[in-house]
N, CA, C and O of each residue as an XYZ file, in Angstrom:
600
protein
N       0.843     -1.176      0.000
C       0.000      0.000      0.000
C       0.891      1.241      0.000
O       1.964      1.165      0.598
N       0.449      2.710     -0.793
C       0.937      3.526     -0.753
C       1.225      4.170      0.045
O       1.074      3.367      0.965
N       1.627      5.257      0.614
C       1.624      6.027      1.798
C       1.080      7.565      1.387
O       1.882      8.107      0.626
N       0.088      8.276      1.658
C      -0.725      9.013      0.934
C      -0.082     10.720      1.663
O      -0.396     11.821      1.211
N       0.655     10.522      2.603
C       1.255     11.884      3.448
C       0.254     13.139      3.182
O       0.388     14.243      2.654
N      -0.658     12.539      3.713
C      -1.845     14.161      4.494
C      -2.159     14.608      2.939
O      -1.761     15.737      2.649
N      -2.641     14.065      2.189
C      -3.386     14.526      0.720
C      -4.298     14.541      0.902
O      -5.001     13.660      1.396
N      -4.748     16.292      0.298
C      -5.917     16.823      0.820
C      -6.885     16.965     -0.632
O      -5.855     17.349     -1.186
N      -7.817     17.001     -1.637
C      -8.396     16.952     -2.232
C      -9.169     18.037     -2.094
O      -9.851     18.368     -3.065
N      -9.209     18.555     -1.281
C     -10.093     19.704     -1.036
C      -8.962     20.971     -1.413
O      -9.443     22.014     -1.855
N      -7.793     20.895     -1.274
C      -6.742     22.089     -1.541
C      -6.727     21.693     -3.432
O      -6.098     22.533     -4.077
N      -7.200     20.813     -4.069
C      -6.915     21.121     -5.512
C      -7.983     21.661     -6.459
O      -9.141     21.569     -6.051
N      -7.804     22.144     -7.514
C      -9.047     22.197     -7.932
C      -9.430     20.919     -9.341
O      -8.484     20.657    -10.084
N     -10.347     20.445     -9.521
C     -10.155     19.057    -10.250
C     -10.562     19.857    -11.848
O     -11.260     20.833    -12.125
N      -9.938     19.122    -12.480
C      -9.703     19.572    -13.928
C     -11.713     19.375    -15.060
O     -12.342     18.337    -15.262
N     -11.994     20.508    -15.400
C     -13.110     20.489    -16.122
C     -12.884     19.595    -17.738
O     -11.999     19.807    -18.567
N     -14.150     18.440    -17.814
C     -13.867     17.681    -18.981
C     -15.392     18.488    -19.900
O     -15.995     17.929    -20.815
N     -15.616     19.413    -19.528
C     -16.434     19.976    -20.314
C     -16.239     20.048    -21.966
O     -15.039     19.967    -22.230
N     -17.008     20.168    -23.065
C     -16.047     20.260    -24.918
C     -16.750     21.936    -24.229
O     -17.608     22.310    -23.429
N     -15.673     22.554    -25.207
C     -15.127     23.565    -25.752
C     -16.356     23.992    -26.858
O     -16.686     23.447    -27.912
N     -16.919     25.265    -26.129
C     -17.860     24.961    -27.834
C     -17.598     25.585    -29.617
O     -16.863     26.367    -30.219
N     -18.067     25.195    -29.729
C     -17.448     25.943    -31.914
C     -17.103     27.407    -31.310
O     -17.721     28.012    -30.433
N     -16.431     27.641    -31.722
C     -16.200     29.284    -32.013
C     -14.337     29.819    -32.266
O     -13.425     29.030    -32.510
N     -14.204     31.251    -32.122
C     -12.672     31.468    -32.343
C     -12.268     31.935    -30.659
O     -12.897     32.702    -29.930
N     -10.826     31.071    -30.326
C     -10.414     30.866    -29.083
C      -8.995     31.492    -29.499
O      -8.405     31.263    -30.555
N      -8.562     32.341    -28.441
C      -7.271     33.131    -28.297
C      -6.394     31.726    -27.733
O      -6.915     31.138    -26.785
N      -4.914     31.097    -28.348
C      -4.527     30.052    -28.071
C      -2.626     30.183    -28.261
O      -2.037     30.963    -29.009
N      -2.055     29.241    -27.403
C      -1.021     29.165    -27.585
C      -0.711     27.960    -28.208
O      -1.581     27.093    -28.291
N       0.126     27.827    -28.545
C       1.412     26.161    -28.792
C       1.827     25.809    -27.433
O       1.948     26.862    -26.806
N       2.116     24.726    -26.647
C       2.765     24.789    -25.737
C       3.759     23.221    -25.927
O       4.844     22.979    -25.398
N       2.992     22.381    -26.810
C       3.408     21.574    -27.090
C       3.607     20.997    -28.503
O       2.552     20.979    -29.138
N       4.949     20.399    -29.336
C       4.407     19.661    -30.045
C       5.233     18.724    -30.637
O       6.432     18.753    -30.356
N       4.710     17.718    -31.573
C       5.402     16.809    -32.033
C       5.383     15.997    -33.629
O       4.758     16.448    -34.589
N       6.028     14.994    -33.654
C       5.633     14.633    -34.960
C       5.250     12.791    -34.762
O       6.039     11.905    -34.433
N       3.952     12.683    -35.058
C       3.130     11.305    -34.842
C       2.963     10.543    -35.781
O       2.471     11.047    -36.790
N       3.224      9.406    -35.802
C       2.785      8.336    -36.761
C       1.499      7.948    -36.543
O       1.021      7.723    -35.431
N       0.740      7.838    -37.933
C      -0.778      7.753    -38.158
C      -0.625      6.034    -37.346
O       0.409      5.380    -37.211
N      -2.327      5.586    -36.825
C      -2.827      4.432    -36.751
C      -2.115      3.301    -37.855
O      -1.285      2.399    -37.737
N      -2.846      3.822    -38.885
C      -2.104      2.396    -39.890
C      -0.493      2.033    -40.365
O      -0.082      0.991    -40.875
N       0.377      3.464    -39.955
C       1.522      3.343    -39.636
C       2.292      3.616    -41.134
O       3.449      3.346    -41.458
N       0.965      4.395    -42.085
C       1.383      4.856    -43.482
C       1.649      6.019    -43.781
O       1.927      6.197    -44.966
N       1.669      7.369    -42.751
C       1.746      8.653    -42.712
C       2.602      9.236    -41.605
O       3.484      8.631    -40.997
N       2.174     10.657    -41.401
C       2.585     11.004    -39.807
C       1.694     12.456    -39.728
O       0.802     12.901    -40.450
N       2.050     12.734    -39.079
C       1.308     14.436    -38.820
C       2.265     14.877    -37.540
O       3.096     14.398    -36.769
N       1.525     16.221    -37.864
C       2.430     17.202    -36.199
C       1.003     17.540    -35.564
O      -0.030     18.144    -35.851
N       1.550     16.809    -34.558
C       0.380     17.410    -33.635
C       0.649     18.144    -32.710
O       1.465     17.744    -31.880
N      -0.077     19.710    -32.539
C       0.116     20.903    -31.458
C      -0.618     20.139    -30.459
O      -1.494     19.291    -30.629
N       0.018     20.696    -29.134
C      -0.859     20.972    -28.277
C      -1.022     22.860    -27.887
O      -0.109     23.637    -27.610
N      -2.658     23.174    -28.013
C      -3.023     24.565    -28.176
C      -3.359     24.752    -26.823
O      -3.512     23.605    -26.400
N      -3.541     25.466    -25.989
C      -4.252     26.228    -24.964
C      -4.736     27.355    -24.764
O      -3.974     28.267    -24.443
N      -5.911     27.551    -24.880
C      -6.805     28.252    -24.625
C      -6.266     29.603    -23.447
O      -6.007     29.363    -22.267
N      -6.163     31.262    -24.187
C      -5.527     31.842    -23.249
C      -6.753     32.485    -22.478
O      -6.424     32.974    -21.397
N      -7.789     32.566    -22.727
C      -8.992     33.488    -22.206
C     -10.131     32.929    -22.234
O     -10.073     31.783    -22.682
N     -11.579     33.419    -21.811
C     -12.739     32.957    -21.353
C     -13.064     32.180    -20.741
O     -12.488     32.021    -19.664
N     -14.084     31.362    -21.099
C     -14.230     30.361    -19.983
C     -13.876     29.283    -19.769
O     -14.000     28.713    -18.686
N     -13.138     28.608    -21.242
C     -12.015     27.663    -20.990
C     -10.843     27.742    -21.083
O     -10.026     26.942    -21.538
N     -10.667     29.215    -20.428
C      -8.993     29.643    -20.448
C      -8.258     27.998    -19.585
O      -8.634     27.679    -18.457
N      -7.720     27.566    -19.995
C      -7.060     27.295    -19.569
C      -6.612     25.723    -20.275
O      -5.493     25.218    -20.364
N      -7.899     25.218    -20.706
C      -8.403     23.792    -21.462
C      -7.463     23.802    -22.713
O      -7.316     24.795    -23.426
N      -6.849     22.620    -22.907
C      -6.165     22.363    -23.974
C      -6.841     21.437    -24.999
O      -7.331     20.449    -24.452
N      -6.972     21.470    -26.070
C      -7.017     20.983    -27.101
C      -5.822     20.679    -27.835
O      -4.643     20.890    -27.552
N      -6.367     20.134    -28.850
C      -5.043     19.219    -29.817
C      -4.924     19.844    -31.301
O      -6.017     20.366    -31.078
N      -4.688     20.176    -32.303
C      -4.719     20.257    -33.565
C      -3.285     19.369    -34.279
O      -2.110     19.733    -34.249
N      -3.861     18.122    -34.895
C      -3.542     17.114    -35.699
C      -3.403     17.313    -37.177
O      -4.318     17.034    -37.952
N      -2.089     17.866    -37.610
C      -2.168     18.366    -39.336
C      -1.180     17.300    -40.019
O      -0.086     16.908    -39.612
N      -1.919     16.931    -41.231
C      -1.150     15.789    -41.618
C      -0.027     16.008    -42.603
O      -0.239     16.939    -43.379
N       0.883     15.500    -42.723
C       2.607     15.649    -42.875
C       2.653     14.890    -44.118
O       2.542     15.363    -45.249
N       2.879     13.298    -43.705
C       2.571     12.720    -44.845
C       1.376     11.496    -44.764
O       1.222     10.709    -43.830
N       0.623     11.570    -45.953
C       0.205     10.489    -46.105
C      -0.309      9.604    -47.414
O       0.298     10.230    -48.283
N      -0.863      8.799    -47.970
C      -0.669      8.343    -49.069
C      -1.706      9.198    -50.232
O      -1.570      9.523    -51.412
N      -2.667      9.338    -49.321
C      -3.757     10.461    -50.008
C      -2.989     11.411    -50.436
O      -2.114     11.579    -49.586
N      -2.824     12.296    -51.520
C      -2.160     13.585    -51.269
C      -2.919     15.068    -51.273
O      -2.505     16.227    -51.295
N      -4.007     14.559    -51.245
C      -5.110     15.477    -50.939
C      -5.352     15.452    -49.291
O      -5.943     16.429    -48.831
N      -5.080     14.767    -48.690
C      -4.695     14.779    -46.969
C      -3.478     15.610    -47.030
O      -3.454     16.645    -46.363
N      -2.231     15.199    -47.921
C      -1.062     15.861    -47.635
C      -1.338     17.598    -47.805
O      -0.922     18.419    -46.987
N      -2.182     17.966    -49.130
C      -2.162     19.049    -49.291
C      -3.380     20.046    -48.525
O      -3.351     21.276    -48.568
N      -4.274     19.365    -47.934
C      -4.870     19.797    -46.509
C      -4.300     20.381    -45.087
O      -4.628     21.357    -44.412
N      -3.071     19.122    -44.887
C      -2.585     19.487    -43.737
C      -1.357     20.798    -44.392
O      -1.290     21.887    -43.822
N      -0.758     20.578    -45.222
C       0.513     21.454    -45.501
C      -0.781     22.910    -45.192
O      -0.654     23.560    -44.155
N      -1.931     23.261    -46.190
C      -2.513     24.592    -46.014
C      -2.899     24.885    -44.793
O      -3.014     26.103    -44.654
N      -3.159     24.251    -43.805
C      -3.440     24.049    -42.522
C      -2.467     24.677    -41.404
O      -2.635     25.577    -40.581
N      -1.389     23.842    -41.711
C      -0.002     24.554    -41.215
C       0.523     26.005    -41.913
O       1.104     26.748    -41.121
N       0.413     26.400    -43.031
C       0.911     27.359    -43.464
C      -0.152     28.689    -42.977
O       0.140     29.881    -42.886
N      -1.317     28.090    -42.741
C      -2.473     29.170    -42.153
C      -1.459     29.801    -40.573
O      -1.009     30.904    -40.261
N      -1.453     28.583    -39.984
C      -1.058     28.544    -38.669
C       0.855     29.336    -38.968
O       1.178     30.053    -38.021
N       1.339     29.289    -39.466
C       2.518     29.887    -39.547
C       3.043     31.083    -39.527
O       3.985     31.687    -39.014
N       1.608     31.357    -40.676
C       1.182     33.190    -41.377
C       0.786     33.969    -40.379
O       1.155     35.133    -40.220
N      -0.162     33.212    -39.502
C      -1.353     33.652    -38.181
C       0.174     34.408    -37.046
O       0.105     35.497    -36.475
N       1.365     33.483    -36.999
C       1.504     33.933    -35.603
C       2.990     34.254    -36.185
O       3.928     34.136    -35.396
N       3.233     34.624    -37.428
C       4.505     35.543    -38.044
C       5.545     34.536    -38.111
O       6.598     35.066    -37.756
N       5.705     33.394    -38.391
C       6.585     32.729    -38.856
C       6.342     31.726    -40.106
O       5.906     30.580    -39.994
N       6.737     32.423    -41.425
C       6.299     31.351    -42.523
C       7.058     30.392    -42.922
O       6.639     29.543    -43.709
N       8.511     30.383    -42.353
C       8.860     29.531    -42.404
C       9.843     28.660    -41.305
O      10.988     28.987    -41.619
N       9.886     28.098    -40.633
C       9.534     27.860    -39.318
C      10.935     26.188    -39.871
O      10.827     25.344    -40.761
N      12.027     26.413    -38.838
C      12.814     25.125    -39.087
C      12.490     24.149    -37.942
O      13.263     23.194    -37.881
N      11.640     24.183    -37.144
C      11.465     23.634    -35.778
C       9.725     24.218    -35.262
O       9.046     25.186    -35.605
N       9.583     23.512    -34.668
C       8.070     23.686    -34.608
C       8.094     24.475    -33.317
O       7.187     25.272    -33.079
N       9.164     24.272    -32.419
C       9.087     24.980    -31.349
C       8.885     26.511    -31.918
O       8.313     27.258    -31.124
N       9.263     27.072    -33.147
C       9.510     28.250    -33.329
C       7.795     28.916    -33.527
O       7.438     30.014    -33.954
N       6.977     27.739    -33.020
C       5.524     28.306    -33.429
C       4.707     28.116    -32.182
O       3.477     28.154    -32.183
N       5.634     27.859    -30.857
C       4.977     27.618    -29.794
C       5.219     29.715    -28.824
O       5.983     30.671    -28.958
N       4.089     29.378    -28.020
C       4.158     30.588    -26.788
C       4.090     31.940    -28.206
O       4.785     32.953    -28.137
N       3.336     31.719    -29.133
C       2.946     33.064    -30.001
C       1.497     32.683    -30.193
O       1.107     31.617    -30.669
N       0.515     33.986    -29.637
C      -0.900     33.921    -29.570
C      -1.621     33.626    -30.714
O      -1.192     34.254    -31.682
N      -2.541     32.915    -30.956
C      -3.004     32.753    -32.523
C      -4.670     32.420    -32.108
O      -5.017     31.769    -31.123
N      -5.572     33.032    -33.108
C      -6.796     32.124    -33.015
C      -6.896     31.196    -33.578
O      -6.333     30.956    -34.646
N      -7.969     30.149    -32.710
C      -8.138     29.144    -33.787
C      -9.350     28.563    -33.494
O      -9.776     28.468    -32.343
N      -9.979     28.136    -34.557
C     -11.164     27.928    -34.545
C     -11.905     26.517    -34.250
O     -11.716     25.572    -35.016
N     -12.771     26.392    -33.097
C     -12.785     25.110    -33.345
C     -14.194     24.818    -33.081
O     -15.055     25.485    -32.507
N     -14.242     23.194    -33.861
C     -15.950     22.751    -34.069
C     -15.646     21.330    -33.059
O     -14.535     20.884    -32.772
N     -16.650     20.926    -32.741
C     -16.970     19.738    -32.064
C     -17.768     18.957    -33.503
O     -18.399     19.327    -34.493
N     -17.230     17.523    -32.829
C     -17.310     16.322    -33.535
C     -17.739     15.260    -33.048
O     -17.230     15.016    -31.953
N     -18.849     14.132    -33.589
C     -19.368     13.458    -32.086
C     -18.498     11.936    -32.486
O     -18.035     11.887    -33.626
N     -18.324     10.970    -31.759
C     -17.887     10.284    -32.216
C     -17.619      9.004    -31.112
O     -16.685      9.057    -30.312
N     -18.456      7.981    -31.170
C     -18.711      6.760    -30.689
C     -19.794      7.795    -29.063
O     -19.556      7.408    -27.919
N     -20.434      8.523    -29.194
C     -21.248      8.833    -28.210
C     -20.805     10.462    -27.841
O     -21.528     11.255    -27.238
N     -19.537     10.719    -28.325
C     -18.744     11.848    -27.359
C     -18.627     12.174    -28.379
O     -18.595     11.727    -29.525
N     -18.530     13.418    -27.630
C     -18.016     14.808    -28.199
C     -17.013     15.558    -27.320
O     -16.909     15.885    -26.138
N     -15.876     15.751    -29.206
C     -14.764     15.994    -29.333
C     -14.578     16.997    -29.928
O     -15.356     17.195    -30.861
N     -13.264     18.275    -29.608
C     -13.073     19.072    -30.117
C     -12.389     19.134    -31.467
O     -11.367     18.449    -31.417
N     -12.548     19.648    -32.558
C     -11.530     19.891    -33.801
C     -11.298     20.778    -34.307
O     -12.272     21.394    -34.741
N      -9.757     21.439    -34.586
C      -9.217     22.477    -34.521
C      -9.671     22.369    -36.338
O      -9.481     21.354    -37.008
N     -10.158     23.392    -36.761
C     -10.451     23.811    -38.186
C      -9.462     24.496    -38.738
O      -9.019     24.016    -39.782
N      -8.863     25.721    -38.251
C      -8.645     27.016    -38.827
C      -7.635     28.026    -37.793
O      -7.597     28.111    -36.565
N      -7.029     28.575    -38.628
C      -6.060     29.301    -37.953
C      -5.798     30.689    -38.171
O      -5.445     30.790    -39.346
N      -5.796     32.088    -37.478
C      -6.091     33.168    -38.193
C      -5.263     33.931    -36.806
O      -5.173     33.588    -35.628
N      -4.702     35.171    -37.610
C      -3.827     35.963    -36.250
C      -4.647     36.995    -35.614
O      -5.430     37.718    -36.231
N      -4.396     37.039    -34.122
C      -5.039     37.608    -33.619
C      -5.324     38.945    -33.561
O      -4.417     39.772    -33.646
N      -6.346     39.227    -33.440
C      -7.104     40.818    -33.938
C      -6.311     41.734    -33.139
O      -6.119     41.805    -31.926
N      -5.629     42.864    -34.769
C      -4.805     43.641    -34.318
C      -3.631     43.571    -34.712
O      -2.864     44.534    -34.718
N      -3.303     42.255    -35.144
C      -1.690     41.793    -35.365
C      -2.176     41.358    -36.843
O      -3.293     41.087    -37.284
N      -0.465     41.411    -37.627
C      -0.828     40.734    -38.899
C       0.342     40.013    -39.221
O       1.009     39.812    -38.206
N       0.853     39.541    -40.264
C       1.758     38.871    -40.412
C       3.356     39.089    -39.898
O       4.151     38.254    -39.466
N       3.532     40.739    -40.144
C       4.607     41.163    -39.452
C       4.946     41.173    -38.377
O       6.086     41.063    -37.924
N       3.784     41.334    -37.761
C       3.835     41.799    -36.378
C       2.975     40.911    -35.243
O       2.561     41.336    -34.165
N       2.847     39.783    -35.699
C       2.079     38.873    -34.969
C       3.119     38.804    -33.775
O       4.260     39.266    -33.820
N       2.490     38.097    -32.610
C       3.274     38.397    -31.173
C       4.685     37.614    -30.889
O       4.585     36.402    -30.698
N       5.629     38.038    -30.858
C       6.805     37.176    -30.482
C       6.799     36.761    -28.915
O       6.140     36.988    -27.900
N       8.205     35.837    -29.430
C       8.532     35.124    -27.620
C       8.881     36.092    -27.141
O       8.693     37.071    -27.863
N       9.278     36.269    -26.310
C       9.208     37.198    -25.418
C      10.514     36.753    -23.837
O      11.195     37.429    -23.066
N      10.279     35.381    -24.038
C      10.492     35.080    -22.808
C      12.187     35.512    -22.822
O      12.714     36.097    -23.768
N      12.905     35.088    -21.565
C      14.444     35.369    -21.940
C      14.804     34.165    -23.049
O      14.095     33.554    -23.848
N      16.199     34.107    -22.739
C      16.955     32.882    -24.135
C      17.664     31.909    -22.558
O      18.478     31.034    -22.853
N      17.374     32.070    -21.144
C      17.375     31.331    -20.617
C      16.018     30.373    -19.842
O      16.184     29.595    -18.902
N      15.006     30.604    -20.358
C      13.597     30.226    -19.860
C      13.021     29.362    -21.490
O      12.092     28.566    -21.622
N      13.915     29.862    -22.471
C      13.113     29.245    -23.602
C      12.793     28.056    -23.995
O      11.863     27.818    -24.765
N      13.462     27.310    -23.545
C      13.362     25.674    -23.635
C      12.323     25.553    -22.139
O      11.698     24.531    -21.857
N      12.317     26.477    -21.530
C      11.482     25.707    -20.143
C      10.383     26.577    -19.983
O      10.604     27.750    -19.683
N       9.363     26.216    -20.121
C       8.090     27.321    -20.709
C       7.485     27.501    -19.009
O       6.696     28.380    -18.661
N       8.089     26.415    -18.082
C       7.278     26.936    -16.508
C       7.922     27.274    -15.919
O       7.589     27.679    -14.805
């Protein structure tokens, strides 16, 4: 048996599994990577986005853009997908994906139902009102915090 040392449940606050509903959400990058599809014939980059404001400030979602796959009408979906997302937060061409994380971007998202549930899906990517391609928001942070976003 574990030893639980005075864990209190009442000092946390428990995480909301509420969906996110359709609309445009102020969002960061905080995470991301490059995934091999299910059938093990493609890959994609998948962000992880977070929500910087309202009422699911805080709720993360996923946006899944596909890289390669045998379709090339998937391929040329995800490439416009990403290049939306690139334009949105001032980097069009981007050697590392980190270079597209902690810069504010909207993005739009619809719910999807699927085996009973409902799931969020990132559609669309557009820079946030006020900013435009030049001037979309940079890092900011120092060049000693940049690899460590907490």
């Amino acid at each position: 048996m574990a030893e639980m040392n005075g864990f209190d449940a009442d000092k946390h606050e428990t995480p909301s599994f509420e969906t996110v509903k359709p609309g445009w959400y102020t969002c960061v990058a905080t995470e991301s990577d490059i995934k091999e599809t299910k059938k093990g014939d493609g890959d994609y980059y998948e962000f992880v986005l977070e929500i910087q404001d309202g009422p699911f400030k805080g709720k993360k979602v996923w946006a899944r853009l596909t890289r390669t796959n045998p379709n090339s009408a998937a391929e040329e979906i995800g490439a416009s997908q990403l290049a939306a997302f690139c334009q949105a937060v001032g980097v069009p061409r981007p050697k590392r994906t980190e270079e597209l994380h902690y810069k504010a971007v909207e993005v739009k998202i619809a719910n999807r139902k699927y085996n009973e549930e409902t799931y969020e899906d990132v559609k669309g990517f557009r820079a946030v009102a006020g900013t435009s391609k030049r001037d979309a928001p940079s890092d900011e942070r120092s060049e000693t915090t940049k690899s460590k976003p907490w």
